[in-house]
C-alpha positions in Angstrom: -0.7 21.3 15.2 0.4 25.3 14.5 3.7 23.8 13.1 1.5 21.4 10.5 -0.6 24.1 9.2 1.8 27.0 8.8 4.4 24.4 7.3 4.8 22.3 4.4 4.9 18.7 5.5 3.1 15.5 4.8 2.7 13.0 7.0 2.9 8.9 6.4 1.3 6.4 8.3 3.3 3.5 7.7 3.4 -0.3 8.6 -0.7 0.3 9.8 -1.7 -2.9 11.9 -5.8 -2.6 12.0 -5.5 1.2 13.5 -8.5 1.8 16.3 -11.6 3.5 15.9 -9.9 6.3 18.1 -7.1 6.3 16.1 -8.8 6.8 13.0 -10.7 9.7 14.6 -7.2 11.5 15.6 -6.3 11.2 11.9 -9.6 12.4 10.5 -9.3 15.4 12.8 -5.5 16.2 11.7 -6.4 15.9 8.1 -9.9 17.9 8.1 -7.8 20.7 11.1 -5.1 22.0 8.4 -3.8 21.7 5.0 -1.4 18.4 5.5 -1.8 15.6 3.2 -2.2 12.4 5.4 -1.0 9.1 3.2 -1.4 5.3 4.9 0.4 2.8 3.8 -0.6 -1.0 4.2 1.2 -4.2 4.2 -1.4 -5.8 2.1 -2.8 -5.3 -1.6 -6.2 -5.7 -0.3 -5.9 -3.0 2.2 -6.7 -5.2 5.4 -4.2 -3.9 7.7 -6.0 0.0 7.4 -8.9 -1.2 9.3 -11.0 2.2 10.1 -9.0 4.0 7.9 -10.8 2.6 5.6 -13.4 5.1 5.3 -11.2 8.3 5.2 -9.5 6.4 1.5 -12.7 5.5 0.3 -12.1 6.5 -3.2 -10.6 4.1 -5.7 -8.7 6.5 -6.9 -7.3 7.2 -2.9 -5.2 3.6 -3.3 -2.0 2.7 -4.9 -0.2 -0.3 -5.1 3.1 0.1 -4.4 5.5 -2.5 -5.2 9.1 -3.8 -3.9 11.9 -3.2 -6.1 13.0 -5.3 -8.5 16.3 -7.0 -6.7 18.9 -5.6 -9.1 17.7 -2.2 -9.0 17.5 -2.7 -5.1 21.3 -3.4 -4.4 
């Protein structure tokens, strides 16, 4: 935890599968513990897969689309 809040590093939670209460608890205390910005990222538009991370993006303003490539620009 030293190494998160003396460096500069983000950390992404990605492909989230309905994380656990306990899981969400771990994340809460990393991102209120030190200065490390905590993004999740979700399979879904409607943000089902985040499950109790739900409440730590709870602002509109917390959540962004993000969309695949177009497929030429892909290749």
């Amino acid at each position: 935890m030293d190494a998160l809040n003396q460096g500069q590093y983000a950390i992404v939670l990605d492909h989230l599968a309905h994380p656990s209460h306990s899981f969400t608890a771990a994340v809460r205390e990393m991102m209120n513990w030190g200065s490390t910005p905590v993004s999740a990222v979700a399979l879904s538009s409607h943000m089902e897969d985040t499950g109790f991370l739900q409440s730590l993006y709870s602002a509109r303003s917390e959540k962004y689309e993000i969309r695949n490539f177009e497929k030429s620009v892909a290749e």
